[in-house]
Each structure stands twice: as structure tokens, then as C-alpha cells.
C-alpha positions in Angstrom: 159.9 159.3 27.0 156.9 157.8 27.7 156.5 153.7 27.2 152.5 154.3 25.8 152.0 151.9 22.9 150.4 153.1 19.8 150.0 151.5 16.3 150.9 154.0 13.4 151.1 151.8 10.2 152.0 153.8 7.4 154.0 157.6 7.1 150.6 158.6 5.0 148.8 158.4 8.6 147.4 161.7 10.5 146.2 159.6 13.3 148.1 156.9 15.6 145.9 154.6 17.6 146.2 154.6 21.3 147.0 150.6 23.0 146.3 151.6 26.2 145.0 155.2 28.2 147.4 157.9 27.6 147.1 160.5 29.7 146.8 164.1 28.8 150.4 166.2 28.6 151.9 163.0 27.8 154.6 163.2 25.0 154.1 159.8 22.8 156.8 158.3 20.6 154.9 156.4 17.2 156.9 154.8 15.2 156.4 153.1 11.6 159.9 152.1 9.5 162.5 154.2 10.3 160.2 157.2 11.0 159.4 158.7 14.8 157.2 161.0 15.4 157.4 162.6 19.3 154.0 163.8 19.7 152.5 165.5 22.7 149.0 164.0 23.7 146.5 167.3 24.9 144.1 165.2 26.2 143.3 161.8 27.8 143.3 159.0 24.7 141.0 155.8 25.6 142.6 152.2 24.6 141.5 152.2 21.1 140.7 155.8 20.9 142.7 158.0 17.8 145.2 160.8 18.4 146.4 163.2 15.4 150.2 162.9 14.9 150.4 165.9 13.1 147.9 169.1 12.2 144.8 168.4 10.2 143.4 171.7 8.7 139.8 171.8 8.4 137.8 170.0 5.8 141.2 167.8 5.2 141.4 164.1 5.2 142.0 161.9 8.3 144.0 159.0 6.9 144.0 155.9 9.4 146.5 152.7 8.1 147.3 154.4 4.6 143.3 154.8 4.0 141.1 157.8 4.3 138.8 157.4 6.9 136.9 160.9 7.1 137.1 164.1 6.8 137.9 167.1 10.1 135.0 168.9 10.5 137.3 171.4 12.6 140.7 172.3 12.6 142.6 169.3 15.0 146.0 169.8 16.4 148.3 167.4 16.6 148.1 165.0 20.0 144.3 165.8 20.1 141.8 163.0 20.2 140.1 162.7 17.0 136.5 161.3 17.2 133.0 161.7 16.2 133.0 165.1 17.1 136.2 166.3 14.9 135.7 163.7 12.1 133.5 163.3 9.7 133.2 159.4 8.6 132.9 159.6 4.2 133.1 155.4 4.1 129.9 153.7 3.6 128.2 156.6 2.9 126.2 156.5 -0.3 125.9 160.3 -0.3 129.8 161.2 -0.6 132.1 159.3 -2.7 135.6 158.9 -1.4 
């Protein structure tokens, strides 16, 4: 296994944050409690960049630290990076209520 940091705080979480570059094809081990997850990264994950730790239909929430942070505007398979272009933000917004 690989010795990539990530920070995954709570079992609720469909994203783990990258603490370094991960490169793509690299299988990830996040950790929160007694709880690992071995997830395979599909693509290259900036330092600071989101990864899903599990699948994420469509439309579903992305929850990052046990809070919703948007929604997935696609279908996102877990160990791809998730972003502006698979999420949708719903915090802040005055038109959606989370």
C-alpha cells in the first residue's frame, strides 16, 4: 500500500481530501476510527484536491467532514476527483436551501 496522506474525518464522508499529489492508479488507504477504506485513485489528486471514497449516484449529496457540501451533477466513481465540474456547491447559495 501506498503511504499518500489523506484526511477523511467522519464514516458519513463520500470524499477524502488528498495531503499531497496522488497519482492516478494509485490504491489509497483513508482511515477515520477503526474504519479503512482501500480506495483506488483514477486520476491524478492535487494537494488539497477531493477524491470520492465510495460511489456517488447522480444528483446525491457529496458530504465532506460530516457536512453536505454539494450535490454530483454526474454520476462519480469512487477514487475519482471530485471538483467543480462533478459537484455542485448548495452552501451559500440563497437559491437552494440545504
Amino acid at each position: 500500500m501506498s503511504t499518500y496522506k489523506t484526511l477523511y474525518l467522519s464514516e458519513k464522508d463520500s470524499v477524502a481530501v488528498a495531503l499531497n499529489e496522488i497519482p492516478e492508479n494509485t490504491t489509497v488507504i483513508v482511515k477515520v476510527e477503526d474504519v479503512e477504506i482501500s480506495v483506488k485513485v483514477l486520476e491524478p489528486i492535487s494537494f488539497g484536491h477531493k477524491f470520492a471514497v465510495k460511489a456517488i449516484e447522480q444528483g446525491a449529496d457529496i458530504i465532506k467532514y460530516g457536512e453536505v457540501i454539494g450535490a454530483a451533477v454526474v454520476a462519480i466513481q469512487a477514487g475519482q476527483h471530485v471538483h467543480v465540474h462533478n459537484l455542485e456547491g448548495k452552501r451559500g447559495r440563497g437559491d437552494k436551501i440545504v
